[in-house]
C-alpha positions as CSV (number, residue, x, y, z in Angstrom):
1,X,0.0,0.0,0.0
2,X,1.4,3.3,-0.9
3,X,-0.1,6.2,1.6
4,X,-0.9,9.4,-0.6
5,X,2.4,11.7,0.1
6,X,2.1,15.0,2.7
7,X,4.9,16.3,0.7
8,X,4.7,19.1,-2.0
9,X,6.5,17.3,-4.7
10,X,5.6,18.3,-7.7
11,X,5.7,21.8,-9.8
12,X,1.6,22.5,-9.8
13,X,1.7,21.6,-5.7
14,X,0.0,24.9,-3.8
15,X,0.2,25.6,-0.3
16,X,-3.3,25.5,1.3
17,X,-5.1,28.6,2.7
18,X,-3.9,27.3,6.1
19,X,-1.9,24.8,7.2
20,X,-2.8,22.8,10.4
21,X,-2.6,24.2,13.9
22,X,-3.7,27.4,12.4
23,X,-6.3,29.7,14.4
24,X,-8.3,33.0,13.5
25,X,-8.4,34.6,16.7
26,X,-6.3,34.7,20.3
27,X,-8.4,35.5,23.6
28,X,-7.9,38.0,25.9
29,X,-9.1,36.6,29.2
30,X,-7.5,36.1,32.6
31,X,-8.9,32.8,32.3
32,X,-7.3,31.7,29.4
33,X,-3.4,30.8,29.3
34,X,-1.3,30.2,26.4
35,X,1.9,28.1,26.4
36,X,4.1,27.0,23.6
37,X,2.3,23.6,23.8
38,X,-1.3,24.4,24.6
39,X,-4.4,26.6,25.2
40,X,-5.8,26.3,28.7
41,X,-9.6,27.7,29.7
42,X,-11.5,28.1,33.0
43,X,-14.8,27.6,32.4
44,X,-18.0,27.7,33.8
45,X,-20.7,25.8,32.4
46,X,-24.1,27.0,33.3
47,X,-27.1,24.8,33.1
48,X,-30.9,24.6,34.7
49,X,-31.5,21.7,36.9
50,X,-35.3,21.5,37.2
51,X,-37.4,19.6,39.7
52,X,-41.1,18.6,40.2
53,X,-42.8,19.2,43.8
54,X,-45.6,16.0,43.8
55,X,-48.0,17.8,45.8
56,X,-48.6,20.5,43.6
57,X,-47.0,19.4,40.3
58,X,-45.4,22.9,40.0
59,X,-41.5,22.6,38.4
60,X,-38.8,24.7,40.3
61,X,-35.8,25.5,38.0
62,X,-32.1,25.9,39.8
63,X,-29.4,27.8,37.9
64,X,-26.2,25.6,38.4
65,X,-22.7,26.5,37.4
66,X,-19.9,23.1,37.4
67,X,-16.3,24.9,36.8
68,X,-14.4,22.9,34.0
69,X,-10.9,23.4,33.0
70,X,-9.8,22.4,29.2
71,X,-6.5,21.7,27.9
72,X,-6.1,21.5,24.2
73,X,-2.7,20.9,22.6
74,X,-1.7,23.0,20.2
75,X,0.5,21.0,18.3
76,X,-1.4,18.6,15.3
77,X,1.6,16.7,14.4
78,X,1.4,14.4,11.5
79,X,-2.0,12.4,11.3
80,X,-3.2,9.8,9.3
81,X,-6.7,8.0,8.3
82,X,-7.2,4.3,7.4
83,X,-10.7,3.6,5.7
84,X,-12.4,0.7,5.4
85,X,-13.7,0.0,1.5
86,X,-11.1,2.6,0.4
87,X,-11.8,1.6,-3.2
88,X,-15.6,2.6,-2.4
89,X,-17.4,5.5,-4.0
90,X,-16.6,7.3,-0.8
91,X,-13.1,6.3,-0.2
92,X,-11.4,6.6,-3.6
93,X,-13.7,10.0,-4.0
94,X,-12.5,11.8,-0.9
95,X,-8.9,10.1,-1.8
96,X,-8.9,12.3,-5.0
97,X,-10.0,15.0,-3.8
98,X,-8.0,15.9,-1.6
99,X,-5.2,15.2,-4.0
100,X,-6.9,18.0,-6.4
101,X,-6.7,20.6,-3.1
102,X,-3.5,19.7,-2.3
103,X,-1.9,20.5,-5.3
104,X,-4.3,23.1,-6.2
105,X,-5.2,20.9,-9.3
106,X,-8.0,22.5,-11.5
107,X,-10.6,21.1,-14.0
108,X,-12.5,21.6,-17.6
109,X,-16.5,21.3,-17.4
110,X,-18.6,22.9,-19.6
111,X,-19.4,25.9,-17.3
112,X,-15.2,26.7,-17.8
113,X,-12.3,26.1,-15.2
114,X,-13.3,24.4,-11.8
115,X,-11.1,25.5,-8.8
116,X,-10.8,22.1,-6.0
117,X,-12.9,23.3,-2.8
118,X,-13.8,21.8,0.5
119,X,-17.6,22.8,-0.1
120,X,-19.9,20.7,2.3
121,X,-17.4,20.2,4.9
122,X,-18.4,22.2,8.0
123,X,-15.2,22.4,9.1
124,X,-13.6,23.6,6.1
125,X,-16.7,25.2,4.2
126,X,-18.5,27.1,7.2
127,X,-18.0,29.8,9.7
128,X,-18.8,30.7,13.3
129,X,-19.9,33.8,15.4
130,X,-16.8,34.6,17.1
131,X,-18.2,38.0,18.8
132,X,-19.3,41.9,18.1
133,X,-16.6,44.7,17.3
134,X,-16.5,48.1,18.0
135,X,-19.1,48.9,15.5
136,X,-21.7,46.0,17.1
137,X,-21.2,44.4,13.7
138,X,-20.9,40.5,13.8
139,X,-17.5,38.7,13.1
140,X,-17.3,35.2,11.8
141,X,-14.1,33.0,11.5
142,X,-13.8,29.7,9.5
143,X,-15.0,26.9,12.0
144,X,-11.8,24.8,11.4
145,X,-9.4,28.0,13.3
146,X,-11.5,28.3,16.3
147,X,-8.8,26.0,17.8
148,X,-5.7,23.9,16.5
149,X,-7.4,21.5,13.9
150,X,-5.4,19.4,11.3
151,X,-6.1,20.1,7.8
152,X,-7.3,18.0,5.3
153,X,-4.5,18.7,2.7
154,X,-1.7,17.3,5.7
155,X,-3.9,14.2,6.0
156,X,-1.2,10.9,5.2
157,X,-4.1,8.3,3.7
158,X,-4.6,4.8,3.2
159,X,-6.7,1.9,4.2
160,X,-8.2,-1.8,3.1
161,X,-10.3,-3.1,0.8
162,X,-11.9,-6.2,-0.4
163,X,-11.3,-5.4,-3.8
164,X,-8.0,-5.8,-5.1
165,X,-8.3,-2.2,-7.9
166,X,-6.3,0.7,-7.2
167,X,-7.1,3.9,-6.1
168,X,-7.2,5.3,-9.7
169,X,-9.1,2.4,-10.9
170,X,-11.4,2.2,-8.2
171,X,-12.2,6.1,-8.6
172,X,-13.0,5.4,-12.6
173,X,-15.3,2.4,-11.7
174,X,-16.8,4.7,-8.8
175,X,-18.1,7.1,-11.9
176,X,-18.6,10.3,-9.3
177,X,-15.9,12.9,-9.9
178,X,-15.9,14.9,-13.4
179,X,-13.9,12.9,-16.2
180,X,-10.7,15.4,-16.9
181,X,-10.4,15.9,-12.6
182,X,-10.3,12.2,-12.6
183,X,-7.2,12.1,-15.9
184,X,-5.9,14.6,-14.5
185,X,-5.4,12.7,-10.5
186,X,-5.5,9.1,-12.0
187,X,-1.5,8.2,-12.5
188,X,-0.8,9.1,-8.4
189,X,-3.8,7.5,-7.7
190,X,-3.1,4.5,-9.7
191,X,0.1,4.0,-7.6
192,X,-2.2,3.3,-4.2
193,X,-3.8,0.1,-3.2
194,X,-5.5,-0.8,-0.5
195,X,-4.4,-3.2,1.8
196,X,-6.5,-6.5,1.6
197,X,-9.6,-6.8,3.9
198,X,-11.9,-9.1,5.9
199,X,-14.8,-10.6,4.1
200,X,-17.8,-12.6,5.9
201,X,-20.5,-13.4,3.4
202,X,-22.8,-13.5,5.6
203,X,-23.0,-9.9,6.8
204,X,-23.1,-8.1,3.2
205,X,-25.4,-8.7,0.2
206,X,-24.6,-11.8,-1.9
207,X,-24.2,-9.5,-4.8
208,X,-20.4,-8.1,-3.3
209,X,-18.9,-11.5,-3.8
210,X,-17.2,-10.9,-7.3
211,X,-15.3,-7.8,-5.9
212,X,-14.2,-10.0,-2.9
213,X,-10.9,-10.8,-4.1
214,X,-8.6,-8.9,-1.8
215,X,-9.2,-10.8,1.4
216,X,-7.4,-11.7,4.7
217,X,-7.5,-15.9,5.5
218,X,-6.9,-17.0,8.6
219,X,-8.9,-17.3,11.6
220,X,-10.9,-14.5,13.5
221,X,-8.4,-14.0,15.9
222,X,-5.5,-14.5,13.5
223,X,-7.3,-11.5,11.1
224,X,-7.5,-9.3,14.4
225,X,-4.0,-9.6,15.1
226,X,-3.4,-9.1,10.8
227,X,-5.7,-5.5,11.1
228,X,-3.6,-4.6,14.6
229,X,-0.3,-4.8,12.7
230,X,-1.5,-2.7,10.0
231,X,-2.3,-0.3,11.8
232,X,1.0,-0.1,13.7
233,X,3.3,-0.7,10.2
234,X,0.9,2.6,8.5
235,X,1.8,4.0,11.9
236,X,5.5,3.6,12.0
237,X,6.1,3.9,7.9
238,X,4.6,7.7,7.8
239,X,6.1,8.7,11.1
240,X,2.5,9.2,12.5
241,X,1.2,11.0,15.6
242,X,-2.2,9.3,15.4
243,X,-4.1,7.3,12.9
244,X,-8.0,7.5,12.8
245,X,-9.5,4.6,11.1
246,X,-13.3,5.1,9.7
247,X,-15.6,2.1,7.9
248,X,-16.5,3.9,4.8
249,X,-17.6,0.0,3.3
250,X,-20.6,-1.6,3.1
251,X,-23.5,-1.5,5.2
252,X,-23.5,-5.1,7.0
253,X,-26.6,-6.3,8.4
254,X,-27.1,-6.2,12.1
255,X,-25.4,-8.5,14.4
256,X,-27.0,-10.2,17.4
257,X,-26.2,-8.8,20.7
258,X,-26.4,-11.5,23.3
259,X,-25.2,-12.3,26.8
260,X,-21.8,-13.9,27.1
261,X,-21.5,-12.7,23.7
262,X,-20.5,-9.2,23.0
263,X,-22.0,-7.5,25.6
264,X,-18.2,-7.1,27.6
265,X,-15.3,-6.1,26.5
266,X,-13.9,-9.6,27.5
267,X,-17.0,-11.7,26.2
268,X,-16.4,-10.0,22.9
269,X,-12.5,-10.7,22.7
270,X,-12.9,-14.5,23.7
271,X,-15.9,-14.5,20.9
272,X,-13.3,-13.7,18.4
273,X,-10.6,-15.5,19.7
274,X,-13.2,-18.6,19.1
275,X,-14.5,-17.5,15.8
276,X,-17.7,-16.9,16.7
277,X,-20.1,-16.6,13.7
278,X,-21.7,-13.0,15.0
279,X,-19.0,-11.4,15.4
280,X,-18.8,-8.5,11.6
281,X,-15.9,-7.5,10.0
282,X,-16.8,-3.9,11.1
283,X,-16.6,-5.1,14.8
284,X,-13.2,-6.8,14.3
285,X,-12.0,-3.6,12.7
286,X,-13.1,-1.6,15.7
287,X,-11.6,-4.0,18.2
288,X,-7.9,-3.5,16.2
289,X,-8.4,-0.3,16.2
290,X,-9.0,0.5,20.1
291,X,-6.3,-2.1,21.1
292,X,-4.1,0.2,18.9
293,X,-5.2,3.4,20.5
294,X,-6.5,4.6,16.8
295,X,-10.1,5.6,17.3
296,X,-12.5,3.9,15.0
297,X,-16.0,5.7,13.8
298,X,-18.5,4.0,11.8
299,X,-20.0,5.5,9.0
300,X,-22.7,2.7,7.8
301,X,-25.7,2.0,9.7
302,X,-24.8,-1.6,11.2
303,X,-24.4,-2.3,15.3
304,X,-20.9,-2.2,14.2
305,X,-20.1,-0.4,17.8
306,X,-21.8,-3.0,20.4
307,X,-21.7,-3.0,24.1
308,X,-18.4,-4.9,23.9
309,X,-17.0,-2.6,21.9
310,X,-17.9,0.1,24.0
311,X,-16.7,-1.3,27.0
312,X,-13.2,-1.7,25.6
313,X,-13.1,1.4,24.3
314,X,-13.8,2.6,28.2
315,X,-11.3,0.5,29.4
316,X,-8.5,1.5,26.6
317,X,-9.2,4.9,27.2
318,X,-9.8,5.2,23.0
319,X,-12.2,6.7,21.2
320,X,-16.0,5.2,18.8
321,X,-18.0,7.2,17.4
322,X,-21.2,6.2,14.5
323,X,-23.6,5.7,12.9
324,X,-24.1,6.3,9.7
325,X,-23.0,9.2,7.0
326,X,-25.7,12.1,7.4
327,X,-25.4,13.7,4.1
328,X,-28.6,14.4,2.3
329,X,-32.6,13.2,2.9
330,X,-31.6,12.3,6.8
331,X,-30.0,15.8,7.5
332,X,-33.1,17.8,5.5
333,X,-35.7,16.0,7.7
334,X,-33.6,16.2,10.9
335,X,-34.2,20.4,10.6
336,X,-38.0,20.2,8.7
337,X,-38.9,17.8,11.6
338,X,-37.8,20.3,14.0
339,X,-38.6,23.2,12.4
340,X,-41.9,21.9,11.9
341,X,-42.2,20.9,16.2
342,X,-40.6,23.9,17.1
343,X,-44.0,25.9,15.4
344,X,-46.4,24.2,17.3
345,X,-47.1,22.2,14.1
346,X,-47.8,18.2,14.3
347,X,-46.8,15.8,11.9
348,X,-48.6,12.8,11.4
349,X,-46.9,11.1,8.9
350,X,-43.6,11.1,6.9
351,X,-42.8,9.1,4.0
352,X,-39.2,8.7,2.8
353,X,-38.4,7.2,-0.6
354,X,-35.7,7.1,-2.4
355,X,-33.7,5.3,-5.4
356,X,-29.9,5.1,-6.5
357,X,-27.4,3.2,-8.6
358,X,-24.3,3.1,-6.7
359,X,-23.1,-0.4,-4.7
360,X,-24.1,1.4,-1.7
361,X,-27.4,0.8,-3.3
362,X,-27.0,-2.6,-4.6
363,X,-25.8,-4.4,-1.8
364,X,-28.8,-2.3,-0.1
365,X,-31.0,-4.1,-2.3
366,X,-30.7,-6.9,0.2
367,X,-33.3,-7.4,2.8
368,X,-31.0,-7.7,5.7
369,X,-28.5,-4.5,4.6
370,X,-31.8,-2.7,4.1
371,X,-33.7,-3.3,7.4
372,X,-30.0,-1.9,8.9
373,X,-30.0,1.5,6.6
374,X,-34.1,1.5,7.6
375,X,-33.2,1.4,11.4
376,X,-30.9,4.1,11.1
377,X,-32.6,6.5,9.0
378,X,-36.2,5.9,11.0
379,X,-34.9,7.4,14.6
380,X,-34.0,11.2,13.2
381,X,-37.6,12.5,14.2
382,X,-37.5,11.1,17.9
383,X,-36.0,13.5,20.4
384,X,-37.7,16.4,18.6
385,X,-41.4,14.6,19.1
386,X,-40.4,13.8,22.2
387,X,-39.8,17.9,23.1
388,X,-43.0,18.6,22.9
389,X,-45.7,16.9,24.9
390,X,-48.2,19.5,23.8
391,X,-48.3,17.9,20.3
392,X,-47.6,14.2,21.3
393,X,-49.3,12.2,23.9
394,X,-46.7,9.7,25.6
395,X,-45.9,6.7,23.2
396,X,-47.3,8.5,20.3
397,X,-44.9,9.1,17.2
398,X,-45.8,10.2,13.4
399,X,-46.1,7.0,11.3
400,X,-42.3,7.1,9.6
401,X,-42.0,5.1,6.4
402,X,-38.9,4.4,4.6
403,X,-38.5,3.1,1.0
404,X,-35.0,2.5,-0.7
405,X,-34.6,0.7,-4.6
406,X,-31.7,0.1,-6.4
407,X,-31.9,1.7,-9.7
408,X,-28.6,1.4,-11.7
409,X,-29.1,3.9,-14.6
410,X,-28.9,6.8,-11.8
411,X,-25.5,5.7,-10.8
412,X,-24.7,7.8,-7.6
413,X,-27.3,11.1,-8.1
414,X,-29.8,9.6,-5.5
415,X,-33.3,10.7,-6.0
416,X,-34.8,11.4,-2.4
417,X,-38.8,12.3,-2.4
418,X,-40.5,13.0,0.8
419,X,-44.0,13.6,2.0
420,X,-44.6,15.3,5.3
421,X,-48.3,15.3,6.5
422,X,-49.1,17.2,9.2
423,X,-52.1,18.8,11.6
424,X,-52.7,22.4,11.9
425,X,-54.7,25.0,13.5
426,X,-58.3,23.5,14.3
427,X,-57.9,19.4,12.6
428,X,-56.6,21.3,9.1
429,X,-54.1,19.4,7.1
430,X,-50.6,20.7,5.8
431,X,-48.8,18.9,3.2
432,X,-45.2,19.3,2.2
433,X,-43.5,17.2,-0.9
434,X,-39.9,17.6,-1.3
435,X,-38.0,16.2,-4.5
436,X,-34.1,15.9,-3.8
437,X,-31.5,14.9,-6.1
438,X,-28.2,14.0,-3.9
439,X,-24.6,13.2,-5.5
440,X,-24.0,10.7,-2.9
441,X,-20.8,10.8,-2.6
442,X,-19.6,14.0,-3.1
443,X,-22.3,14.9,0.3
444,X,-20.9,12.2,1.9
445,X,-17.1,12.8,1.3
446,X,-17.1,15.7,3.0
447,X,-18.6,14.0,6.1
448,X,-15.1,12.0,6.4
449,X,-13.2,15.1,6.5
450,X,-15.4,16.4,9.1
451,X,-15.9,13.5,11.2
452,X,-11.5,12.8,10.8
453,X,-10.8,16.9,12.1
454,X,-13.3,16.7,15.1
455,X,-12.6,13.3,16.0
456,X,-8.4,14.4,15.7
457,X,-8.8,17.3,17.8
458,X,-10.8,15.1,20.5
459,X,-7.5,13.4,20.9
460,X,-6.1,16.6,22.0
461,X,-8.2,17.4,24.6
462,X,-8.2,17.2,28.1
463,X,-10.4,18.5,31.1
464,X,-10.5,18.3,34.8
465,X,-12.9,19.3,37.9
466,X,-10.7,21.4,40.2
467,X,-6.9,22.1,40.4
468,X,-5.5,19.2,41.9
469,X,-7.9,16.3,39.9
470,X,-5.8,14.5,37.2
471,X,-6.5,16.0,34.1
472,X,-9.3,13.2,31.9
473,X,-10.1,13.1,28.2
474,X,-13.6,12.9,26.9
475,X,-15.9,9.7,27.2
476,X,-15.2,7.2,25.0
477,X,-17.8,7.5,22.5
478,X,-17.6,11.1,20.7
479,X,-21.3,12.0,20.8
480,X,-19.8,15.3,19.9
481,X,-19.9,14.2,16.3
482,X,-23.6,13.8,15.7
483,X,-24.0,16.7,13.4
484,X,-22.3,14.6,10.8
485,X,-24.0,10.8,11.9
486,X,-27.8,9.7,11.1
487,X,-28.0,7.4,14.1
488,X,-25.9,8.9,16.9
489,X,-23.8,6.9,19.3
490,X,-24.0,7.9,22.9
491,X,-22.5,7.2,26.2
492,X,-25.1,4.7,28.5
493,X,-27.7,6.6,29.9
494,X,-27.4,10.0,27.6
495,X,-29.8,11.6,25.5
496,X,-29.7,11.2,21.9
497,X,-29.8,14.4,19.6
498,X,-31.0,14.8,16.5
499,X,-31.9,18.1,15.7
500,X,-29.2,19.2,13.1
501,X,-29.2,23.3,14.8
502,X,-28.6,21.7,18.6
503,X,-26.1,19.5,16.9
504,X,-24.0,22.3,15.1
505,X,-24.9,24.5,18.4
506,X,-23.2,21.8,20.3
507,X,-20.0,21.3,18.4
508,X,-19.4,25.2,18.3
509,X,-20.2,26.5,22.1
510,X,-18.1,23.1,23.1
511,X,-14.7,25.0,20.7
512,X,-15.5,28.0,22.5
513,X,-15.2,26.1,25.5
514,X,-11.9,24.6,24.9
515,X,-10.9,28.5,24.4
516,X,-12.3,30.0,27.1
517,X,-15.5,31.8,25.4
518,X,-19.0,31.8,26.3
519,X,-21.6,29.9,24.2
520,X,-23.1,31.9,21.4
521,X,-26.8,32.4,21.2
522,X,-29.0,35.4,19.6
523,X,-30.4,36.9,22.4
524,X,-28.4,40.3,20.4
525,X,-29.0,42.2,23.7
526,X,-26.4,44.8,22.8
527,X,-29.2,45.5,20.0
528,X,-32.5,45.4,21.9
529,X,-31.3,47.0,25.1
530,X,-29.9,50.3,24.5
531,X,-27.4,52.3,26.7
């Protein structure tokens, strides 16, 4: 396997707008201290604890304050990602185009010249609030130099894959990017291949067999041990900081979860050191990863990340995140749906459909693959219908119907059609149809770039309770990514979020955290309340 090359080698290589580490701002606060190695906040956190008195069902809310102190280091180093199904759609896509922003390499379409860009990346392709100036105007930085983040164009890449093409090949079968960006990146790309993979027939669709032929043999625990060493060789042979690995492959179906099964962290290892039959591919790819200290997020909709996995995560002090690539018809319902709650407005049904040609959507043209893309994409609406017990009565939910067909003339444009029925004032009926055509990949790409800078800069962080506690890094499982994930992954006993704005919310107030900054919000009282 040959890793794409952080070095500028080559005549047409540009420097990118900024290079890792970089930030926008520096804060001015006696509670925030700089060093040559990192940033370091006090912060108070601020929140409402709310109880109910029985007798008279009245609520009594509490202001709180719990006094944090972050650490960040400053320093990104040299960082590297491993993807599982590199020669995906997703993988090889990404792959190139980062190569075509790295080297600032430009295209012919019939609209003219086409400059690379990190467009739908939130990171790279968004800004945040940072404050007022002297004028009350607002001032927005890039989200990605709020604090030290690693840059997409340092990113050392590689990974596995069941099929044996290379990068360039795999990127021409794949049929996403524009044909002269794709002659223009094939001979570098042609020169990386993926590093062979694990295949168990049973957990993807039948129709994947004929690309299988890139595998690893051996027993369960003999393919753990095979994943763990690559890991540490990609490691060592790029003189790596930290590698993040991320299943960008198939969607498997769901495994069971049972007692004495996977539902330790020890259960789980001796069920792969005796080959047990319910243990996927995307489980024994996490389990390498977190024994290697490389966190490991999912991006298809399978259990990949089951109690056992969790639990060694805990106890290795590494991080999970998943499930599941939000990039187009999840992310539009997850703000209508709320949007929709939010105005006192009830919907009684929603009816998802849609059709694509990619091999996302062939091997999701089998039942079991399906019912795990179905599970994933039916839970968006919950938290939001459970906010408001005005509309819904306890138990009561919007019927939620999901409909995916594999149609290969449409290749990966994705046609997405949605139908929101809902009550309004006095038993009236609204109706809104959307029609939405989604390049698959090029939304989802993005996501991998996203979900690879948060979850780097995660590794970098540290907190503690009071001056003398030992200083802690997150939990485990980086709920902070659920912006970018249709089905987040939380810690035990935590409140899943779906609503993209609390999600974006979240991610940004927790940066201004790390820096010592109050959360935003639009409260504008420097506007309303004169002096």
């Amino acid at each position: 396997m040959s890793p794409i090359n952080n070095l500028a080698n080559s005549a047409d290589a540009a420097a990118p707008a900024t290079a890792s580490g970089s930030t926008a701002f520096k804060v001015d606060s006696p509670s925030v201290r700089y060093t040559d190695s990192s940033i370091e906040s006090d912060y108070v956190y601020d929140s409402t604890v709310v109880s109910r008195d029985a007798a008279s069902g009245k609520y009594s809310a509490k202001p709180t304050q719990v006094h944090y102190k972050f650490r960040t280091k400053t320093n990104v180093g040299r960082v590297g990602l491993m993807m599982v199904g590199w020669g995906g759609n997703n993988g090889s896509t990404v792959t190139a185009s980062i190569l075509a922003n790295r080297k600032g390499i430009s295209w012919e379409t019939r609209k003219g010249t086409q400059e690379p860009n990190y467009f739908g990346s939130l990171m790279m392709a968004s800004t945040v609030k940072l404050g007022v100036d002297e004028q009350l105007k607002d001032v927005y930085v890039p989200f990605n130099e709020v604090v030290p983040m690693a840059h997409p164009n340092d990113i050392v890449i590689g990974g596995w894959d069941i099929n044996s093409k290379n990068i360039g090949d795999a990127m021409r079968r794949a049929q996403v990017l524009p044909v002269d960006l794709q002659r223009r990146v094939y001979d570098e790309l042609a020169e990386l291949k993926p590093l062979p993979s694990v295949y168990y027939p049973d957990f993807i669709a039948a129709n994947q067999e004929e690309r299988a032929d890139n595998l690893i043999g051996g027993t369960k625990q003999e393919q753990l041990d095979h994943l763990r060493k690559d890991i540490r060789d990609f490691k060592q042979a790029n003189g790596l900081d930290r590698v993040i690995v991320m299943w960008t492959a198939n969607t498997e179906r769901y495994a069971d979860v049972a007692a004495g099964l996977n539902d330790t962290a020890d259960n789980l290892l001796q069920s792969i050191a005796n080959g047990h039959s319910e243990v996927s591919p995307s489980t024994l790819f996490a389990v390498a990863s977190i024994l290697e200290g490389a966190p490991f997020i999912n991006g298809s909709p399978q259990n990949t990340l089951v109690p056992g996995v969790i639990a060694l995560a805990e106890r290795e002090h590494t991080f999970v995140g998943g499930d599941d690539f939000k990039s187009g018809q999840t992310k539009i319902k997850s703000v209508l749906a709320e949007f929709l709650v939010n105005a006192g407005i009830k919907p009684l049904a929603i009816t998802s459909y849609n059709h694509l040609g990619n091999n996302d959507g062939c091997n999701l043209s089998a039942p079991a693959q399906f019912r795990s893309k179905e599970i994933s994409k039916s839970s968006v609406v919950d938290d939001m219908v459970g906010a408001n017990h005005l509309l819904y009565k306890k138990g009561e939910h919007p019927d939620h119907t999901i409909v995916i067909k594999y149609v290969p003339s449409v290749g990966d444009s994705k046609r997405a059609m949605d139908e929101y029925v809902s009550e309004i004032f006095m038993g009236g009926l609204n109706t809104i149809s959307l029609y939405n055509t989604c390049e698959d990949s090029l939304l989802a790409s993005p996501l991998i770039i996203d979900l690879f800078m948060m979850t780097e800069l995660m590794t970098r962080v540290t907190y503690r309770q009071g001056d003398d506690a030992e200083w802690l890094p997150f939990h485990s499982v980086l709920s902070i990514l659920s912006y970018m994930l249709k089905a987040p992954v939380v810690a035990p006993n935590t409140p899943v979020v779906n609503a993209l704005a609390k999600q974006r919310m979240a991610m940004e107030n927790i940066l201004r955290a790390f820096v010592g900054l109050p959360p935003n919000n639009e409260m504008m009282l420097e506007h309303k309340a004169f002096h």
